[in-house]
KEKE-600097 format. One record per residue (C-alpha): residue number from 1; residue in one letter; x, y, z. Coordinates in steps of 0.1 Angstrom, whole numbers, plus 5000, padded with zeros to 4 digits. Layout:
// residues N
+-----+----+------+-------+------+
!   i ! aa ! east ! north !   up !
+-----+----+------+-------+------+
! NUM !  A !    X !     Y !    Z !
...
+-----+----+------+-------+------+
//
This chain:
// residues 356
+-----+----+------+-------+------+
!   i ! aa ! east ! north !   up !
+-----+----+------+-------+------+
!   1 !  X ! 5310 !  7023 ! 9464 !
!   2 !  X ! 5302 !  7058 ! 9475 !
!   3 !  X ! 5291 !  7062 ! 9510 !
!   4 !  X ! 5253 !  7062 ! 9514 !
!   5 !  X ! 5248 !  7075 ! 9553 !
!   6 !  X ! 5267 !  7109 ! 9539 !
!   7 !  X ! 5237 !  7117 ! 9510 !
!   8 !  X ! 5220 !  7146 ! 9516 !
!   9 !  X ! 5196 !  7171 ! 9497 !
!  10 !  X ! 5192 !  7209 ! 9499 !
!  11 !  X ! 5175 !  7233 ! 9479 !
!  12 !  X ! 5193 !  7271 ! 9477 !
!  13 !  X ! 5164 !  7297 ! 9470 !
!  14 !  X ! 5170 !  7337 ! 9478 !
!  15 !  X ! 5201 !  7324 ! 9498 !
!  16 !  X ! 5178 !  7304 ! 9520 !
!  17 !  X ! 5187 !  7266 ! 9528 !
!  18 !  X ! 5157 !  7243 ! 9527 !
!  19 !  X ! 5163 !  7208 ! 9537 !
!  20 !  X ! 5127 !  7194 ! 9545 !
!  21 !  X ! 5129 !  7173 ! 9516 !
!  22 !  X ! 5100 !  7147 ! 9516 !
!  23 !  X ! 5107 !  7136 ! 9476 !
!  24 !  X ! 5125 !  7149 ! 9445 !
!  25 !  X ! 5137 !  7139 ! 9411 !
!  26 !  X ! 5164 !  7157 ! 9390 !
!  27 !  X ! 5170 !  7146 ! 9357 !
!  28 !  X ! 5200 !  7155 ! 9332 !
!  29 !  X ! 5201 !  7146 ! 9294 !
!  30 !  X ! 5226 !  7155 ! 9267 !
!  31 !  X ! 5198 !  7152 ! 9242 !
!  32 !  X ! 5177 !  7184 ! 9257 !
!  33 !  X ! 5186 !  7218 ! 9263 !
!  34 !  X ! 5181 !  7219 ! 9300 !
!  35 !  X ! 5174 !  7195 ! 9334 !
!  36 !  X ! 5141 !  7192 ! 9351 !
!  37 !  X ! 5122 !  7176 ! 9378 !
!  38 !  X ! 5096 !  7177 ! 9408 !
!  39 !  X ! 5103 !  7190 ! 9449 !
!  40 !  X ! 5083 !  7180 ! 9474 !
!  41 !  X ! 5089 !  7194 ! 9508 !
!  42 !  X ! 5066 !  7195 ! 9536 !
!  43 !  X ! 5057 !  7208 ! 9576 !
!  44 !  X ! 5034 !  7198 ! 9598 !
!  45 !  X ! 5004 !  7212 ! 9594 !
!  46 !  X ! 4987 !  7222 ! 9621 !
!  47 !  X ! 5017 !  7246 ! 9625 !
!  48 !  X ! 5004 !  7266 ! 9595 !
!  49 !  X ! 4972 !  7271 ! 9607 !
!  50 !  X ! 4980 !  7310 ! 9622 !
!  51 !  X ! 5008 !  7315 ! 9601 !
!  52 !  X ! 5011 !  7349 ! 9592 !
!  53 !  X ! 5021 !  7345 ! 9554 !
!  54 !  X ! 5029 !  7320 ! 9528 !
!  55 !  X ! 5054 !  7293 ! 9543 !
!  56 !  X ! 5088 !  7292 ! 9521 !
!  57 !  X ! 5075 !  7326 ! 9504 !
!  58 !  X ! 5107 !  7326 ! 9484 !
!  59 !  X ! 5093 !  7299 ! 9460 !
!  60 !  X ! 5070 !  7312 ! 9439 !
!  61 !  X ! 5071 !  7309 ! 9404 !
!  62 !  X ! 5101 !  7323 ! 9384 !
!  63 !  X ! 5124 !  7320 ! 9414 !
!  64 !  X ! 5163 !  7310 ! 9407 !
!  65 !  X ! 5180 !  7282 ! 9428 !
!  66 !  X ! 5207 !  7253 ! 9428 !
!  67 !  X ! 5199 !  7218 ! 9439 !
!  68 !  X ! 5226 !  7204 ! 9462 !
!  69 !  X ! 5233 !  7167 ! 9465 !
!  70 !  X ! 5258 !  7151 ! 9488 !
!  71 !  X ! 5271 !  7189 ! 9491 !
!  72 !  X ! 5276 !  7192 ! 9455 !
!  73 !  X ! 5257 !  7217 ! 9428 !
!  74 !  X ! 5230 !  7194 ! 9409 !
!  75 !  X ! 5213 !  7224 ! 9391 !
!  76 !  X ! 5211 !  7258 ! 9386 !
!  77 !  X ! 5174 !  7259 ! 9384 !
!  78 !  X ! 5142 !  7281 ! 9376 !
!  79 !  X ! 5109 !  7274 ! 9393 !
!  80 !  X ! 5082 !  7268 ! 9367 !
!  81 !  X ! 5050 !  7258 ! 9388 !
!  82 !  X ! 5045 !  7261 ! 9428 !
!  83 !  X ! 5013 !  7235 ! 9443 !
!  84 !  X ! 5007 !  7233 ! 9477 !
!  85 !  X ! 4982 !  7218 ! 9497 !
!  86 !  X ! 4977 !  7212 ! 9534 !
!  87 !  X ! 4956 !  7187 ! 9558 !
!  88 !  X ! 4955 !  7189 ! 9597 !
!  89 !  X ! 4988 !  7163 ! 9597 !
!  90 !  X ! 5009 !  7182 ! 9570 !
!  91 !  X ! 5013 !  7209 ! 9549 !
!  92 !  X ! 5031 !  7199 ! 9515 !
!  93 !  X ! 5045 !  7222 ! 9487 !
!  94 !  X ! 5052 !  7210 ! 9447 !
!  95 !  X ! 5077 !  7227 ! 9430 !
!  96 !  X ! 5081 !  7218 ! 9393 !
!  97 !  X ! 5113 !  7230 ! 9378 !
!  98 !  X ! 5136 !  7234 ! 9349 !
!  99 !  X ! 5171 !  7245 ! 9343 !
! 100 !  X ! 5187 !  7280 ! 9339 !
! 101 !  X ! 5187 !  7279 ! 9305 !
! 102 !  X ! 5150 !  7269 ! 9302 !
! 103 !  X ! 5143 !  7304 ! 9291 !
! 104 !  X ! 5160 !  7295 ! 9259 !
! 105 !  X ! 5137 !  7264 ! 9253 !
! 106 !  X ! 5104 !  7288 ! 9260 !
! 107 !  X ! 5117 !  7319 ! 9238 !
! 108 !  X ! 5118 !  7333 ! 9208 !
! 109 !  X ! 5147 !  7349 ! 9191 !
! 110 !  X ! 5152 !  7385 ! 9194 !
! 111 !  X ! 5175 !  7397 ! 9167 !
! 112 !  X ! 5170 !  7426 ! 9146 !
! 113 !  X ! 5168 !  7410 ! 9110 !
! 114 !  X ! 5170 !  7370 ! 9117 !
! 115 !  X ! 5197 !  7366 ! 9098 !
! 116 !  X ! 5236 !  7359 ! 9104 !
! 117 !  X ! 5265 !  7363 ! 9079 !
! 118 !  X ! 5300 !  7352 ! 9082 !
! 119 !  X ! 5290 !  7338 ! 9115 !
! 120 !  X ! 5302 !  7306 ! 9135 !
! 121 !  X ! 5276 !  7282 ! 9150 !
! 122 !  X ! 5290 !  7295 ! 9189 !
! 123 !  X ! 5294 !  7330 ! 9170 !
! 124 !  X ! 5251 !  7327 ! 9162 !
! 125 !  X ! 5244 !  7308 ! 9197 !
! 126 !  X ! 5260 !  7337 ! 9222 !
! 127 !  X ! 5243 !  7359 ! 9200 !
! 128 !  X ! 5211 !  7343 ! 9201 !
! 129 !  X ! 5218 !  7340 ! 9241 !
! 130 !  X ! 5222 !  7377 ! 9248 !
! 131 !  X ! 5201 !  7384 ! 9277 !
! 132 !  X ! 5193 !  7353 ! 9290 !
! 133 !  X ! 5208 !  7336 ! 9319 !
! 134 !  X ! 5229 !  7312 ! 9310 !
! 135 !  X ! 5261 !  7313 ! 9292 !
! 136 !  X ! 5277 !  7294 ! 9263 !
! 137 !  X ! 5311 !  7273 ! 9276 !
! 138 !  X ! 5324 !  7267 ! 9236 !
! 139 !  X ! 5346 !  7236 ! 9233 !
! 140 !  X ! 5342 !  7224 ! 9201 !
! 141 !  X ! 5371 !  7245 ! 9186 !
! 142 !  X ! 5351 !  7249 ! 9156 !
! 143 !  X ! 5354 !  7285 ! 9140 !
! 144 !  X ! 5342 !  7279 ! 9107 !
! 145 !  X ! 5319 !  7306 ! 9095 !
! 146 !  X ! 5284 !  7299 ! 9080 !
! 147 !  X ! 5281 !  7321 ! 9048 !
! 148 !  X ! 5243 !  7327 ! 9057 !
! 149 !  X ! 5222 !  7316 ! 9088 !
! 150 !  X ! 5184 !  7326 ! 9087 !
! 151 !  X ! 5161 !  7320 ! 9117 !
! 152 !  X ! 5130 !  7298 ! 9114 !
! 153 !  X ! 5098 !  7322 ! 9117 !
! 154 !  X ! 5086 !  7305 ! 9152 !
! 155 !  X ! 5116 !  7290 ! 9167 !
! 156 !  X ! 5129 !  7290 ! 9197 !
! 157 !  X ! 5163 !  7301 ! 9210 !
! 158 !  X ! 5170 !  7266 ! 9219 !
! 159 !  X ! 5159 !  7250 ! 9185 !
! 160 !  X ! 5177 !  7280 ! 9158 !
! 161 !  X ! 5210 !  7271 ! 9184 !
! 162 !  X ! 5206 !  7234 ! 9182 !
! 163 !  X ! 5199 !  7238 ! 9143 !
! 164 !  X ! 5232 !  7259 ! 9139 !
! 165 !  X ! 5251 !  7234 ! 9156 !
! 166 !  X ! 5239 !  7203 ! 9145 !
! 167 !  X ! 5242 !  7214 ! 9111 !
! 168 !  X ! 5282 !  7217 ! 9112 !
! 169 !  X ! 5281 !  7186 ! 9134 !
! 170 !  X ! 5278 !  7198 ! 9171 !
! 171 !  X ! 5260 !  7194 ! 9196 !
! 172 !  X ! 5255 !  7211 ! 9230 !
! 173 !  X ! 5240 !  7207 ! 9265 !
! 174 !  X ! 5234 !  7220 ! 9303 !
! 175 !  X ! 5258 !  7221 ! 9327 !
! 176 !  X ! 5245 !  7215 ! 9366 !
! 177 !  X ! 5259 !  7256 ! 9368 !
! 178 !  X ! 5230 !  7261 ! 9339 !
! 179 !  X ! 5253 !  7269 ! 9312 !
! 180 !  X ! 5254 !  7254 ! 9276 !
! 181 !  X ! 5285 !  7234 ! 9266 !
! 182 !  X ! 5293 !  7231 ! 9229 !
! 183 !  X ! 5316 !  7202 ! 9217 !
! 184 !  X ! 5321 !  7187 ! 9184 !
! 185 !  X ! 5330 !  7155 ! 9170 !
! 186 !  X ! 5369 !  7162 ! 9180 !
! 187 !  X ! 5368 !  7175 ! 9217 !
! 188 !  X ! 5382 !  7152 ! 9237 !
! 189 !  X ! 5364 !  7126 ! 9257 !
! 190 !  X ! 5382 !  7130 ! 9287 !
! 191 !  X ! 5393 !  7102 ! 9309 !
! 192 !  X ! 5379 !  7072 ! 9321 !
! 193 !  X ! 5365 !  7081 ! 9356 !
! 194 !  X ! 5364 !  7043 ! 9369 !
! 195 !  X ! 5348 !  7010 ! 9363 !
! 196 !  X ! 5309 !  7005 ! 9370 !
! 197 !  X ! 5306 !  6966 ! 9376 !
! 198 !  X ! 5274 !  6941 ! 9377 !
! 199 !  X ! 5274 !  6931 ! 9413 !
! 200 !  X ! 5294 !  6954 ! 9429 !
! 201 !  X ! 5283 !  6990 ! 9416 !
! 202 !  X ! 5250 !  6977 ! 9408 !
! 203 !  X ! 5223 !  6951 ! 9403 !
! 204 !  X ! 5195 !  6960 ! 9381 !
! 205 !  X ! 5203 !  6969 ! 9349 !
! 206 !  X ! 5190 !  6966 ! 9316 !
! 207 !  X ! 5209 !  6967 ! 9280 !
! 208 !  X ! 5191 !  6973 ! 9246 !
! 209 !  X ! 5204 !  6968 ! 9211 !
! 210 !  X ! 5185 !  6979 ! 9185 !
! 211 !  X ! 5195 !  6975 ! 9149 !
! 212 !  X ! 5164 !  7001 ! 9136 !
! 213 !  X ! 5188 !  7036 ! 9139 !
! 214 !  X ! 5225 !  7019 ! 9128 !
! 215 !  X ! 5234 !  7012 ! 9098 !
! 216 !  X ! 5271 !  7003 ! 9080 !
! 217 !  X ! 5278 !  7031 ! 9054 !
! 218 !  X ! 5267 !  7066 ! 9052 !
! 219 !  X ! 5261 !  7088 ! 9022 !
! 220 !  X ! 5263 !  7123 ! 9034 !
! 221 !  X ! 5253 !  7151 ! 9006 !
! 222 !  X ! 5249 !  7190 ! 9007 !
! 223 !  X ! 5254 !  7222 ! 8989 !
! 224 !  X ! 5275 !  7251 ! 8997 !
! 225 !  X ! 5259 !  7289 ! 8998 !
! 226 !  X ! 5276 !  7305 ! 8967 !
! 227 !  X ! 5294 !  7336 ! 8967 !
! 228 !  X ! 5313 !  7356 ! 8938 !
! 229 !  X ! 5349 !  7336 ! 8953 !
! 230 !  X ! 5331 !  7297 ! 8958 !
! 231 !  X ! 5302 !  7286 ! 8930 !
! 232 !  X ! 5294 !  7262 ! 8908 !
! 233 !  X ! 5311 !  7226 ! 8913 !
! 234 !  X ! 5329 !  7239 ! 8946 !
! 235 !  X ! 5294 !  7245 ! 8963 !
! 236 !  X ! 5270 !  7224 ! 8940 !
! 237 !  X ! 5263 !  7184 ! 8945 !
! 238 !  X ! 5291 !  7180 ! 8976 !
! 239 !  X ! 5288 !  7144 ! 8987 !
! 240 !  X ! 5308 !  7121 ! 9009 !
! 241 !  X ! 5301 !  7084 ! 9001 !
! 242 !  X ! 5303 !  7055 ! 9024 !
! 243 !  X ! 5314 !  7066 ! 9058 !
! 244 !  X ! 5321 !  7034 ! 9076 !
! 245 !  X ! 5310 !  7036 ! 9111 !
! 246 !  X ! 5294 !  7009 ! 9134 !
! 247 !  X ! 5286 !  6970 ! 9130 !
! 248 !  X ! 5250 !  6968 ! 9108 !
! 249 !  X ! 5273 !  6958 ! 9073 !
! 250 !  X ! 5256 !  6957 ! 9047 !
! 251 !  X ! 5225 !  6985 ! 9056 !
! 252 !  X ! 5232 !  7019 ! 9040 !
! 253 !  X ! 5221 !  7057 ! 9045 !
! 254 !  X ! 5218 !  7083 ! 9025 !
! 255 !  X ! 5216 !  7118 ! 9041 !
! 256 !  X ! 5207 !  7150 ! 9029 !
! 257 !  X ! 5220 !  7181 ! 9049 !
! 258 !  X ! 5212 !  7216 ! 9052 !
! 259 !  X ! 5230 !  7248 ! 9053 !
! 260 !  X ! 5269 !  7260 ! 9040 !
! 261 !  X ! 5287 !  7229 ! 9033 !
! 262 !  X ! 5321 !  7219 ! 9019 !
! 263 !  X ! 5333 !  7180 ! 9022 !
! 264 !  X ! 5352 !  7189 ! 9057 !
! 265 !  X ! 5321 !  7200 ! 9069 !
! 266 !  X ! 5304 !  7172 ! 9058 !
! 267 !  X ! 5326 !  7149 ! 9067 !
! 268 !  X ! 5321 !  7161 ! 9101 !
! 269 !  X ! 5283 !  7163 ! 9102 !
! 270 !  X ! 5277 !  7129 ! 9089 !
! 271 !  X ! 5304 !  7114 ! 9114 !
! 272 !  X ! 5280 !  7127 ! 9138 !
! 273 !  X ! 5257 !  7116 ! 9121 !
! 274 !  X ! 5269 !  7083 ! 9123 !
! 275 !  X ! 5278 !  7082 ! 9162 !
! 276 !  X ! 5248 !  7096 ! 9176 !
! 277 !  X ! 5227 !  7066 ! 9157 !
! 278 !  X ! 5254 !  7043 ! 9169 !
! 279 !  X ! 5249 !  7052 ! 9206 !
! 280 !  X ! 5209 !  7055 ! 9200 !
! 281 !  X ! 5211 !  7015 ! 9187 !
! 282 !  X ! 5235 !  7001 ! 9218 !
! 283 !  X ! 5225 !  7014 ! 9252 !
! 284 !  X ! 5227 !  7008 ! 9290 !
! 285 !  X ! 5203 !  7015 ! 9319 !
! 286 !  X ! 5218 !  7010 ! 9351 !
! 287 !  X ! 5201 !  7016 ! 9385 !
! 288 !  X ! 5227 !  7033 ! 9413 !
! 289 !  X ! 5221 !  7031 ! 9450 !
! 290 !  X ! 5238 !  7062 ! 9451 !
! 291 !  X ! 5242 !  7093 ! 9441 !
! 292 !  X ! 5280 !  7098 ! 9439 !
! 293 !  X ! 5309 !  7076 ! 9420 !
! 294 !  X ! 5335 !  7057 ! 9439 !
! 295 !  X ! 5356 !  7088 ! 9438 !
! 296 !  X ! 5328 !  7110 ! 9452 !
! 297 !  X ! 5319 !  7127 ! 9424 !
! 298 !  X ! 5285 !  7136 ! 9415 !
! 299 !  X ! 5268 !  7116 ! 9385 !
! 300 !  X ! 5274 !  7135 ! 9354 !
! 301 !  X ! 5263 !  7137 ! 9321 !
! 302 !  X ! 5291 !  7132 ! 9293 !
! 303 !  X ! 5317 !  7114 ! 9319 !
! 304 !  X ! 5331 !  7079 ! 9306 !
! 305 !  X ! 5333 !  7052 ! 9325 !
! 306 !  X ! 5343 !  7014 ! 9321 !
! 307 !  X ! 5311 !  6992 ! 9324 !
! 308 !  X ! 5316 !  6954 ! 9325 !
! 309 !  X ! 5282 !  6932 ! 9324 !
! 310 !  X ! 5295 !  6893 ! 9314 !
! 311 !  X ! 5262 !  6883 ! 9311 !
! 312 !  X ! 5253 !  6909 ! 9284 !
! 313 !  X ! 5287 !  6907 ! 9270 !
! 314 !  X ! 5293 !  6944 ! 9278 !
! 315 !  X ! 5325 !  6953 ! 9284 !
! 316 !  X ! 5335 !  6987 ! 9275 !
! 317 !  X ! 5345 !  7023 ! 9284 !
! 318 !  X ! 5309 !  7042 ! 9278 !
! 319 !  X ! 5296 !  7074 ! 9279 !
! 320 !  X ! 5269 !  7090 ! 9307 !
! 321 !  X ! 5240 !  7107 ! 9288 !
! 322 !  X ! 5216 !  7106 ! 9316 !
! 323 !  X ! 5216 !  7108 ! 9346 !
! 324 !  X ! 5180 !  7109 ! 9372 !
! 325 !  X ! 5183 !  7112 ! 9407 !
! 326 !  X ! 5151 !  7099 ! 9428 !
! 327 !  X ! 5150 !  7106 ! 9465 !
! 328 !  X ! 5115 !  7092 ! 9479 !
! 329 !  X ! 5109 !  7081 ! 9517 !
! 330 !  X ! 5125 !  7050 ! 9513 !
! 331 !  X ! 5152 !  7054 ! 9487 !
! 332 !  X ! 5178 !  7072 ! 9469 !
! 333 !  X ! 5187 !  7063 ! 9437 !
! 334 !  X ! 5200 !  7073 ! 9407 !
! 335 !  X ! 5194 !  7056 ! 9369 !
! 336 !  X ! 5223 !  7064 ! 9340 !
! 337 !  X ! 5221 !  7057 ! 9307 !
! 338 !  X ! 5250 !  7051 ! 9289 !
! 339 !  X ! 5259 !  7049 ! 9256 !
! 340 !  X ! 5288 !  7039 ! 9235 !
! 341 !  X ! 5321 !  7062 ! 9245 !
! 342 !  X ! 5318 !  7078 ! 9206 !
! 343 !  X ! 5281 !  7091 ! 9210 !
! 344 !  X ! 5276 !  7122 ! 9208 !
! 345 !  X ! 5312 !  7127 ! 9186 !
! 346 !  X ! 5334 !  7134 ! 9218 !
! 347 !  X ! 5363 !  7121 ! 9209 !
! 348 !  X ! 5359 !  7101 ! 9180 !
! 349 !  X ! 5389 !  7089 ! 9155 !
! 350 !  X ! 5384 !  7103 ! 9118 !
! 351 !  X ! 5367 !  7078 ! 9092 !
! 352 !  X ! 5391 !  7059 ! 9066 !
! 353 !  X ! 5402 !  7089 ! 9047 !
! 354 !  X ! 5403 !  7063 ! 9015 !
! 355 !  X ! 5367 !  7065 ! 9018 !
! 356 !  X ! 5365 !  7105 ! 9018 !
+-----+----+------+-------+------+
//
C-alpha cells in the first residue's frame, strides 16, 4: 500500500505555491466533461487585521491553477467562486472550482453557420474547441466522416461534442492536464495496473448490481444522410438485430439512433451502447486510505485494475471511472468507482459477427 506520511497537497496559482490546506475535495468522472471540487485554506486571523490587501490576491475568480497531490498534477483547474470569511482565531478562504475545459461545459458554440459537412466527430470537436483552453488528445482512430452535423440552437460546446461523439459510438473526458481524450469502443484498455484487494488495499466497500439498465440483446436501428452516390436501401431502415452483450438473457432493447449511419457505424454505437449499460448495472465503490496505487501512481480515471472481493464474488480486472479525493483535518481518502473493464468501450472484443 502506498505510503501515507509522504501525502501532501499544494495548490499552483500565478506560479505561487499555497500549501495552507485546511480541507479539499477533487473529483474526476469519465461521465462529465470536466473535474470539480471545494479548497479550503486558512491563516490566523488576527494576522489580517492590518493587512494591506486581500490575502492570496491571486485567487479571485477566473484564475488558472493545478492541484498537486503527493507531488503529482491532480487538475488543471479554473476558479469558479472565491468565499472568505474571518473571526479573531482565523481567517478562511473557499475556492469552488472546475476543470480547464469547464469553459466548454458553460459556452455556447461559435461557428459561422452551425453546420459541419464531411466532418469526423474529432474533426467537429477541435473545431468546436477553437479558442478555449483545453485541447482534444484523439485516440479513438475513428476518421469516418459525418455527411451532415447541425448544432442544436442552445447547446453547449460540451453537449454538440458529446452528441458528435456519442453518436458514432465515442466517448470522451478530462485529463488531470485539462484536456479532452477521445476513445472509442476499440482503443485499447491498457494494462492492468495491479490488484486492489478486500483487506489489504481496503476495507469499506460497497458493490451494486442492478438489473434496471442491462439487458441480453440489442436492436440497434438508424438511417444514413443520402447523397446522389448512397440513397434509398443503402441509407434507409439500417438495423443491427440482437447484439449479445452482458448476462440479463432473455430482456431485449430496441434503440433508435441519430445522425449518418451505415451498419459499421451502428454496430459500433450500439456496442457502446451495450457496455456503458453493462458497467452502469455492475459497479464498485471502494474507499482508499490513500491517494496513490501501490506503484505510486496517482488515482486515475480509465486505469484497470484487478479487484478481488470473495465475499461479493468479485473477482475481476475493472475499470476506474471515478475517482474523489477528500483531505479534511483528520483524513485523506480517496473513493473509486469502478466498473466492468468493457465500460465505456475501451477495449472491447467485436460482437458474434453471425449476429451482424
Amino acid at each position: 500500500m502506498a505510503n501515507e506520511a509522504r501525502g501532501s497537497a499544494v495548490i499552483i496559482i500565478s506560479g505561487q505555491r499555497y500549501d495552507r490546506v485546511s480541507s479539499l475535495t477533487l473529483k474526476r468522472s469519465m461521465e462529465e466533461g470536466t473535474c470539480s471540487g471545494t479548497i479550503v485554506l486558512s491563516w490566523p486571523g488576527t494576522e489580517q487585521f492590518n493587512a494591506p490587501g486581500m490575502v492570496a490576491g491571486a485567487f479571485v475568480d477566473g484564475a488558472d491553477g493545478q492541484i498537486i497531490l503527493d507531488g503529482q498534477l491532480a487538475g488543471t483547474i479554473t476558479l469558479d467562486t472565491r468565499t472568505s470569511k474571518g473571526s479573531p482565531k482565523a481567517y478562511e478562504l473557499t475556492l469552488q472550482f472546475r476543470g480547464q475545459s469547464s469553459g466548454y461545459v458553460d459556452m455556447s458554440p461559435d461557428h459561422d453557420t452551425g453546420q459541419f459537412n464531411k466532418k469526423s466527430p474529432a474533426q467537429i470537436m477541435q473545431e468546436l474547441m477553437k479558442g478555449g483552453k483545453g485541447k482534444l488528445i484523439d485516440q479513438s482512430n475513428f476518421t469516418r466522416p459525418i455527411e451532415r452535423f447541425i448544432i442544436a440552437e442552445g447547446e453547449s460546446i460540451e453537449r454538440a461534442c458529446r452528441r458528435a461523439a456519442r453518436e458514432m459510438g465515442l466517448t470522451f473526458w478530462e485529463n488531470p492536464e485539462g484536456n479532452w481524450v477521445l476513445q472509442s469502443a476499440n482503443t485499447p484498455s491498457g494494462a492492468v495496473q495491479g490488484e486492489l484487494r478486500l483487506g489489504r488495499n481496503f476495507t469499506n466497500w460497497s458493490v451494486k448490481r442492478d438489473i434496471g439498465p442491462r439487458f441480453g440483446t440489442y436492436g440497434c436501428y438508424g438511417n444514413g444522410i443520402p447523397t446522389d452516390k448512397k440513397y434509398g436501401k443503402a441509407c434507409e431502415g439500417l438495423l443491427i438485430p440482437q447484439l449479445v452483450q452482458g448476462t440479463a438473457k432473455g430482456r431485449n432493447l430496441r434503440v433508435g439512433m441519430d445522425g449518418d449511419h451505415d451498419n459499421e457505424t451502428l454496430r459500433v454505437r450500439a456496442q457502446m451502447e451495450a457496455s456503458r449499460r453493462s458497467g452502469q448495472g455492475n459497479n464498485v465503490t471502494l474507499k482508499m486510505s490513500t491517494w496513490s496505487d501501490d506503484g505510486g501512481k496517482l488515482w486515475g480515471a480509465s486505469k484497470i485494475y484487478h479487484l478481488v472481493i470473495p465475499i461479493d464474488d468479485v473477482n475481476e480486472d475493472m475499470k476506474l471511472v471515478e475517482v474523489e479525493f477528500e483531505l479534511t483535518a483528520t483524513s485523506r481518502t480517496a473513493t473509486l468507482t469502478m466498473m466492468s473493464a468493457g465500460a465505456f468501450g475501451a477495449g472491447l472484443a467485436a460482437p458474434d459477427p453471425g449476429l451482424l
